[in-house]
N, C-alpha and C positions, 0 to 999 in steps of 0.2 A: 419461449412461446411455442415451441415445436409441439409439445401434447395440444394444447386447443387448438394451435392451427391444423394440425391432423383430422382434429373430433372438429374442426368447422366450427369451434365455440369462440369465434372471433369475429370483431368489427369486418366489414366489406373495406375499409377503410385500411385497418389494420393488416388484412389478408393482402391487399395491393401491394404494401410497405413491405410484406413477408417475400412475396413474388418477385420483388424489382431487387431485393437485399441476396437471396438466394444466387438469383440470376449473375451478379456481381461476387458474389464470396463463394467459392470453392471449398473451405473449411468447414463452412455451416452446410454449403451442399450437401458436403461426403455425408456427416453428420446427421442432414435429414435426411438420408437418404437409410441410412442403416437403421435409425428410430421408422421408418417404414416400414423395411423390411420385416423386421421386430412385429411389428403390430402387423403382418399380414401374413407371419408365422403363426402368433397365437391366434388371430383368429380363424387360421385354418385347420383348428385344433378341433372345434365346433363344442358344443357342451358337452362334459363330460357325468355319466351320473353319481351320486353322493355312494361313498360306502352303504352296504344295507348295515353294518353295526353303528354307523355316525348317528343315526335317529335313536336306536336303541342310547349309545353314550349321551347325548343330549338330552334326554329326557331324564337321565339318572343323575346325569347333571345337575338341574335343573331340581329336580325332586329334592337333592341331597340341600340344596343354596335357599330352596322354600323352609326345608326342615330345620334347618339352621336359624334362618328365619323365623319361624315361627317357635323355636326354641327358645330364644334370645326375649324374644315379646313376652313367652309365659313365663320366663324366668323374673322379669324385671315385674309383670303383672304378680307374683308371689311375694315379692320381694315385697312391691306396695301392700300386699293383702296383710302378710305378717306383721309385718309394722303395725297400722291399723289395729291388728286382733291383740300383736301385746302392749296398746295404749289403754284399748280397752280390757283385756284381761287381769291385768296386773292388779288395778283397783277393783275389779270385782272379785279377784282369789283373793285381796287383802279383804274384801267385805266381808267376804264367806267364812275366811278365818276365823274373822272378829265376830263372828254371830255365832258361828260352833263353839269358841270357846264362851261366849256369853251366854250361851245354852247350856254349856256344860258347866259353869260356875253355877246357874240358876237352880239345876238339880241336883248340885253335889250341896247345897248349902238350902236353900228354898225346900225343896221337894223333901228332905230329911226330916225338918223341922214340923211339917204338917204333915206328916206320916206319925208322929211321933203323940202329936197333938191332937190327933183325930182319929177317931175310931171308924171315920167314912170310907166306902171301898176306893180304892183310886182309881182313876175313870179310864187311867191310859195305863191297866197292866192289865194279863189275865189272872182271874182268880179260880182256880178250882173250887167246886163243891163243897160245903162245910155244912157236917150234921146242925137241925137248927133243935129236933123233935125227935125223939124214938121210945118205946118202951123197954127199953133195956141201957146200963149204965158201960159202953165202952171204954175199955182201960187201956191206956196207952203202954203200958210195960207187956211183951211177952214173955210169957212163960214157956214151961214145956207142952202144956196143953194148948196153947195159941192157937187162934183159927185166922187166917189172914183173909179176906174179901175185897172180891173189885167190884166197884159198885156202877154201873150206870146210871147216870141222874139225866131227867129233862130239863127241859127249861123255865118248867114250872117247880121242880126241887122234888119231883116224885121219881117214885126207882123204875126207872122203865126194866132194869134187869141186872144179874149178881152173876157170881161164879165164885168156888171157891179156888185160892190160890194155892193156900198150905194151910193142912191142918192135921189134926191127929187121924190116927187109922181109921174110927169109927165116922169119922166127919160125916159121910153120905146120913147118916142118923139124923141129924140137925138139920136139913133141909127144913122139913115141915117148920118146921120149928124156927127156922128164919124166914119161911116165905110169910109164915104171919108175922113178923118182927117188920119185913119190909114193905107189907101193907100200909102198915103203921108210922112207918119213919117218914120225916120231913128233912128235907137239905137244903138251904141256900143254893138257890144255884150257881155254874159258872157264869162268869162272868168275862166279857172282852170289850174294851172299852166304856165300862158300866152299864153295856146290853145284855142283861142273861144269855144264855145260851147251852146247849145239851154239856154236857160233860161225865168225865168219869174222877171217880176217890178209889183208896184203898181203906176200910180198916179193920181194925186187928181186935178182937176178941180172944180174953185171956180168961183162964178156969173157966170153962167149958161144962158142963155138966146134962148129959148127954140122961137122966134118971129123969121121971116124970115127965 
């Protein structure tokens, strides 16, 4: 009981019993007497102040044991999330599968048969241009005299404009000669998802006759 009887955190009762026991024992005297001493050394120490790097380490302390911390939380929080994403992933990439490939059986087997059966344009491809009208009979085989043409069509199937691509030397001759041809011509227009729309054709005029 020598530290609280020191600090005075003892009974008035108890301090009596300390005083009368002291008085009598010489062993505990000596004994309190150097637990005195002790304590009237360090407090004549007075306070001493904190290293100036203690704040600094304690604060990185500190920082490092948050970050840890807070490591730990987002890990276990990921951990839950993942989970979660592949309960629900799993049966929805098995969904997506099973629709792509039932997409893909539908048009390798469905879509064939009514291309096949049906002379209608298909509504989900593009179509180029296709002559519908013209005053002259183009041939699809070229010869040596071939004349090749790019054609631009509108959306109404008229030539908004040509250029020749290849043809024989005198080609320039036949302008005239086709600008009224492409008066005259009619073409189905393109089409993109069964909406008309401008587009361009090529075609190919074979034996040429550049006379009259």
């Amino acid at each position: 009981m020598f530290s609280p009887y020191l600090d005075g955190a003892i009974s008035g009762r108890d301090m009596h019993a300390m005083e009368q026991h002291l008085a009598g024992c010489p062993p505990c005297r000596a004994d309190y007497a150097a637990l005195a001493r002790t304590q009237s050394l360090v407090a004549g120490l007075g306070r001493r102040p904190a290293p100036p790097e203690l704040a600094l380490k304690l604060r990185v302390a500190l920082s490092q044991a948050v970050s840890r911390s807070l490591s730990r939380r987002m890990d276990a929080l990921w951990v839950r999330l993942e989970n979660a994403l592949n309960a629900v992933m799993v049966p929805a990439t098995a969904g997506i599968v099973t629709s792509v490939f039932a997409f893909g059986l539908f048009i390798g087997v469905v879509a064939p048969a009514q291309l096949q059966g049906s002379q209608d344009v298909p509504t989900s491809l593009y179509t180029p241009p296709q002559l519908a009208a013209a005053p002259f009979d183009p041939l699809g085989a070229a010869g040596a005299e071939s004349l090749v043409v790019e054609i631009a069509v509108d959306a109404q199937g008229r030539v908004q404009d040509y250029r020749i691509l290849s043809g024989p030397q005198d080609a320039q001759q036949l302008l005239p000669k086709l600008n009224r041809m492409m008066i005259f011509t009619i073409f189905q227009p393109a089409t993109n998802f069964g909406r008309p729309i401008p587009g361009r054709t090529v075609l190919t005029f074979s034996k040429v006759n550049v006379r009259g």
